[in-house]
TORSE-467385 format. One line per 8 residues: number of its first residue (from 0); their letters; for each residue x, y, z of N, C-alpha, C. Coordinates in steps of 0.1 Angstrom, whole numbers, always signed. Atoms other than C-alpha are relative to their C-alpha. Example, Ala and Ser with C-alpha at 12.3 -4.5 7.8 and 13.67 -1.06 7.14 Angstrom:
BEGIN
0	as	+9/-12/+0/+123/-45/+78/+9/+12/+0 ~ -9/-11/+0/+137/-11/+71/-8/+11/+8
This chain:
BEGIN
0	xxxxxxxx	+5/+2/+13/+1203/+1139/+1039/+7/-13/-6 ~ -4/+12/+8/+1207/+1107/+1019/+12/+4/-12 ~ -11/+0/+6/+1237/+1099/+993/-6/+0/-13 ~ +2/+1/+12/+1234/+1104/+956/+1/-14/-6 ~ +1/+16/+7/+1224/+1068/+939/+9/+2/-13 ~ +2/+4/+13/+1232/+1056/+904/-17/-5/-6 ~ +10/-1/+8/+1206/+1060/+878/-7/-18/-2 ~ +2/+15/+0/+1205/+1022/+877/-12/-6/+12
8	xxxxxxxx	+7/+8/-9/+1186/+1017/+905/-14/+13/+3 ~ +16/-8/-3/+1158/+1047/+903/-17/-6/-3 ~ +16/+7/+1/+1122/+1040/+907/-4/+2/-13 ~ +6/-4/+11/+1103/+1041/+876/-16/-3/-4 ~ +14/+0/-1/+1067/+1038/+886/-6/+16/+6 ~ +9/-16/-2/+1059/+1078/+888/+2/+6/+12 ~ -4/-2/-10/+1075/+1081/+921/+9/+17/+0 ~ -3/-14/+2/+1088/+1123/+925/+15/-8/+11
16	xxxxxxxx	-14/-2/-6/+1125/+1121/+934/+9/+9/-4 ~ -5/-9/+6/+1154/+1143/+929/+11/-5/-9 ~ -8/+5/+13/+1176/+1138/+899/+10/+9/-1 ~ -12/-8/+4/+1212/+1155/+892/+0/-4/-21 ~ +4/+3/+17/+1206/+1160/+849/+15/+9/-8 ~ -11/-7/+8/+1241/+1169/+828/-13/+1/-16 ~ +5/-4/+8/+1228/+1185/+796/+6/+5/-13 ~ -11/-5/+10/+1241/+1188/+761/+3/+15/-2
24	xxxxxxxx	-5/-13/+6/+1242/+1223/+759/+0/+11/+12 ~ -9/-5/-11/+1255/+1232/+792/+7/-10/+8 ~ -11/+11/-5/+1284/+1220/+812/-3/+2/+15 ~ +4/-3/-17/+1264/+1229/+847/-9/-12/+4 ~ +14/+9/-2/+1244/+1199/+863/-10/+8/+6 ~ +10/-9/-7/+1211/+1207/+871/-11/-9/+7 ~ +8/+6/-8/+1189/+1194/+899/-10/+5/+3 ~ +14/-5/+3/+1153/+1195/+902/-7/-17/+9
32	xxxxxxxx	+10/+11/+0/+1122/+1173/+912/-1/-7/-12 ~ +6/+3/+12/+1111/+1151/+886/-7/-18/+4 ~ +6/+13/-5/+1097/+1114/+881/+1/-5/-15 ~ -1/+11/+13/+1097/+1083/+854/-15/+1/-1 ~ +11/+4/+8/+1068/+1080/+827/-1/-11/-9 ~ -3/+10/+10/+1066/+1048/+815/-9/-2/-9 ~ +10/-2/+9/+1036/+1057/+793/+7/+13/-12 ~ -4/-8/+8/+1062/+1075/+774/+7/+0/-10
40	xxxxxxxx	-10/-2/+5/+1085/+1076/+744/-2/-20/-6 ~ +6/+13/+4/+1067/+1040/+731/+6/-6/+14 ~ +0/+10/-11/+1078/+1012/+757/+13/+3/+6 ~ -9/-7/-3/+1108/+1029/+767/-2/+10/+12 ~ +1/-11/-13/+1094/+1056/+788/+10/+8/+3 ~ -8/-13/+2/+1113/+1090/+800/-4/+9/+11 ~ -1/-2/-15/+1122/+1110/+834/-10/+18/-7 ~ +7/-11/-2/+1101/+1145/+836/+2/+10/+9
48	xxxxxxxx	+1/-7/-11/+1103/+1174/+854/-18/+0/+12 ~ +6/-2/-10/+1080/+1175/+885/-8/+14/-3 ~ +10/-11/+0/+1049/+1197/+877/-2/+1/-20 ~ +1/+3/+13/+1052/+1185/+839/-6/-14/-6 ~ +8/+10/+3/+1035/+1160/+817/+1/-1/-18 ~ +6/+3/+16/+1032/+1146/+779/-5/+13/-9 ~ +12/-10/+4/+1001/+1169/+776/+0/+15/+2 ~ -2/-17/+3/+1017/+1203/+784/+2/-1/-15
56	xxxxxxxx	-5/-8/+11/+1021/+1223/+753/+15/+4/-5 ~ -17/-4/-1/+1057/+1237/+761/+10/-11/+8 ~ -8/+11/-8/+1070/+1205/+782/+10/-6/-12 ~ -11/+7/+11/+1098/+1185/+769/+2/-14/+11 ~ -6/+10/-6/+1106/+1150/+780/+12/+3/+0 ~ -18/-3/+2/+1143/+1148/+789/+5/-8/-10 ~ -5/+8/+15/+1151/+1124/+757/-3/+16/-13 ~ -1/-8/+7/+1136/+1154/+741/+5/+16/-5
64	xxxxxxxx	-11/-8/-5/+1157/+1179/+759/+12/-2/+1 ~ -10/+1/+1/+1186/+1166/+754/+6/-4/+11 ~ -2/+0/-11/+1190/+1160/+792/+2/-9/+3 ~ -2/+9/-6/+1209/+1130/+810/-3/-2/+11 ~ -2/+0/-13/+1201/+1119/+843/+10/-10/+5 ~ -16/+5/-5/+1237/+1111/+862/-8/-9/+10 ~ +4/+7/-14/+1220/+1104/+900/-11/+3/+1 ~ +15/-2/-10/+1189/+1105/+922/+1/-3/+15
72	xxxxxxxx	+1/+5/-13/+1182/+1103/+953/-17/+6/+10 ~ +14/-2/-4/+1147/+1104/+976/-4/+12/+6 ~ +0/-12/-4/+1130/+1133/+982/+0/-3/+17 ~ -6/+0/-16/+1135/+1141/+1019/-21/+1/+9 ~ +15/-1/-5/+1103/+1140/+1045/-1/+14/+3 ~ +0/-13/-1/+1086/+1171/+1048/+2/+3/+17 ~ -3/-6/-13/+1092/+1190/+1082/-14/-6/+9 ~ +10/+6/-13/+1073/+1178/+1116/-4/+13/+1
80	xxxxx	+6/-11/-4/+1048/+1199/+1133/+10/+8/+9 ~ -8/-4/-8/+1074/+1206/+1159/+8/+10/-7 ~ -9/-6/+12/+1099/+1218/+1129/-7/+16/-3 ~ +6/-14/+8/+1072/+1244/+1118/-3/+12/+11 ~ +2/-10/-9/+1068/+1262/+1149/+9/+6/+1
């Protein structure tokens, strides 16, 4: 598996990677899929959980969650045919 980046160098064209997120109101990081929306937050834009959007109802951007992202790093390739047998 690949090494955890700095946030400095993550994609920000909607690309699904994994993200390490400290959070104001816990002291646990928490890692997840997510992706940059740069149609978000005026010209600024804002990272998302993976399976989330603007247009949910109950979604929260992470600026609106209070959520930092520390690192990232690329999701991994899915398993070979060989792998699944």
């Amino acid at each position: 598996m690949t090494e955890w980046r700095r946030m400095e160098s993550a994609p920000k064209d909607g690309t699904h990677v994994i993200l390490a997120v400290s959070g104001a109101y816990t002291s646990k990081q928490i890692v997840g899929e997510a992706y940059f929306n740069s149609e978000d937050h005026e010209e600024d834009g804002d990272w998302w959980w993976a399976g989330t959007s603007s247009g949910d109802y109950y979604a929260q951007s992470f600026k609106e969650a209070a959520w930092t992202p520390t690192h990232w790093m690329p999701l991994p390739n899915p398993p070979s045919k060989a792998a699944q047998r």
